[in-house]
C-alpha positions in Angstrom: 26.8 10.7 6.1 23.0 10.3 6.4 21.2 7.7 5.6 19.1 8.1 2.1 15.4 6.8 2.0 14.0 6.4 -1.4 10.5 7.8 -1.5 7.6 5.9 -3.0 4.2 8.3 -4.4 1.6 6.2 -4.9 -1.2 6.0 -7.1 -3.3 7.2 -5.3 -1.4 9.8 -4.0 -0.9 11.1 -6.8 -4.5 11.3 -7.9 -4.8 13.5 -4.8 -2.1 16.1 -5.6 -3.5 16.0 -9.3 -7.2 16.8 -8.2 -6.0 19.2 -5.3 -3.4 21.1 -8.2 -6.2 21.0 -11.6 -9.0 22.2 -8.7 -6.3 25.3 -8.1 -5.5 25.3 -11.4 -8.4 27.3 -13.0 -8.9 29.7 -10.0 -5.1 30.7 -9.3 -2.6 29.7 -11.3 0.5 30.7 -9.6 -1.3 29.8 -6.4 -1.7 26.2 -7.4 1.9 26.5 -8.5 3.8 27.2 -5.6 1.3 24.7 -4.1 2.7 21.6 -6.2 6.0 22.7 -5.5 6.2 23.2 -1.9 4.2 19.5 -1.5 6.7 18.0 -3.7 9.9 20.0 -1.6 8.3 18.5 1.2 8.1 14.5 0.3 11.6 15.3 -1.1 12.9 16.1 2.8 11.4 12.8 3.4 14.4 10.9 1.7 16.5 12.4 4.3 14.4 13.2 7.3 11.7 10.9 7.0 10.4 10.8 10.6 10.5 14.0 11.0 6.4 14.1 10.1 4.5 13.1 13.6 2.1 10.3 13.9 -1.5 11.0 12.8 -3.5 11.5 16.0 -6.5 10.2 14.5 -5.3 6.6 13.7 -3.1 7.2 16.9 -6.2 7.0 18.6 -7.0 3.5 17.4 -3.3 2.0 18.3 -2.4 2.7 14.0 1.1 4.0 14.6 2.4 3.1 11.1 1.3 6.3 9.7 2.7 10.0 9.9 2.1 13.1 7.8 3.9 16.2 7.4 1.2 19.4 7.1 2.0 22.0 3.9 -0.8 24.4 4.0 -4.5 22.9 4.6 -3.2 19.6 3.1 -1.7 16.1 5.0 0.8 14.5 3.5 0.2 10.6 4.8 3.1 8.7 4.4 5.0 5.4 5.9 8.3 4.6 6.7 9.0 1.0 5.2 12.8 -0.4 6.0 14.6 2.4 3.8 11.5 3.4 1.6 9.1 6.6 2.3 5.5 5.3 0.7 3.3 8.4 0.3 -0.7 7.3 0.8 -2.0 9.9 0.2 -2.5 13.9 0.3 -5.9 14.6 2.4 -7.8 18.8 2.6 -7.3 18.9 6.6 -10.4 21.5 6.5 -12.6 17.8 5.9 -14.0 15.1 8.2 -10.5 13.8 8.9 -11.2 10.1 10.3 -13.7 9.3 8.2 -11.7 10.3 4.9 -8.5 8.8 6.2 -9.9 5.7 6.8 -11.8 5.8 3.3 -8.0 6.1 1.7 -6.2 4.5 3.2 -8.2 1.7 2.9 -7.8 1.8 -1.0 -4.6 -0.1 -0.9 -5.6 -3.0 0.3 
């Protein structure tokens, strides 16, 4: 049997789905939707498969190894992998300046 990783959304993370999802929202309903659930269907494959997301390049560049991220549309799911817990940072628009705005939020939690 595999093992099960519980999965952790953060604050902040979730401030990001909700702005992403309410921004959707009044432009396409349905749209913003099926957004929310195929974000959420993929954290859920996390608590099985959580390494299945690759490292971030961008923080891969710097020796930061800790993060990876799993890509659902134009969004990056940011995420850790913490003894047998999945902590999602947070959900980042890949079509922005992607150092600079991973750096900014990550750097929220500490």
């Amino acid at each position: 049997m595999s093992r099960k990783y519980k999965t952790i959304i953060s604050r902040f993370a979730e401030d990001d789905l909700y702005e992403i999802i309410d921004y959707y929202k009044s432009i396409n309903f349905d749209f913003a939707a099926k957004l929310l659930i195929s974000i959420e269907e993929k954290i859920q494959k996390l608590k099985l498969f959580p390494e299945q997301g690759r490292i971030v390049p961008e923080l891969e560049q710097q020796n930061i190894i800790d993060y990876r991220e799993l890509i659902e549309g134009n969004y990056r799911i940011i995420y850790t992998i913490q003894e047998d817990i999945v902590i999602i940072h947070t959900i980042i628009d890949s079509r922005r300046n992607l150092e600079d705005l991973i750096i900014k939020k990550l750097m929220r939690n500490y």
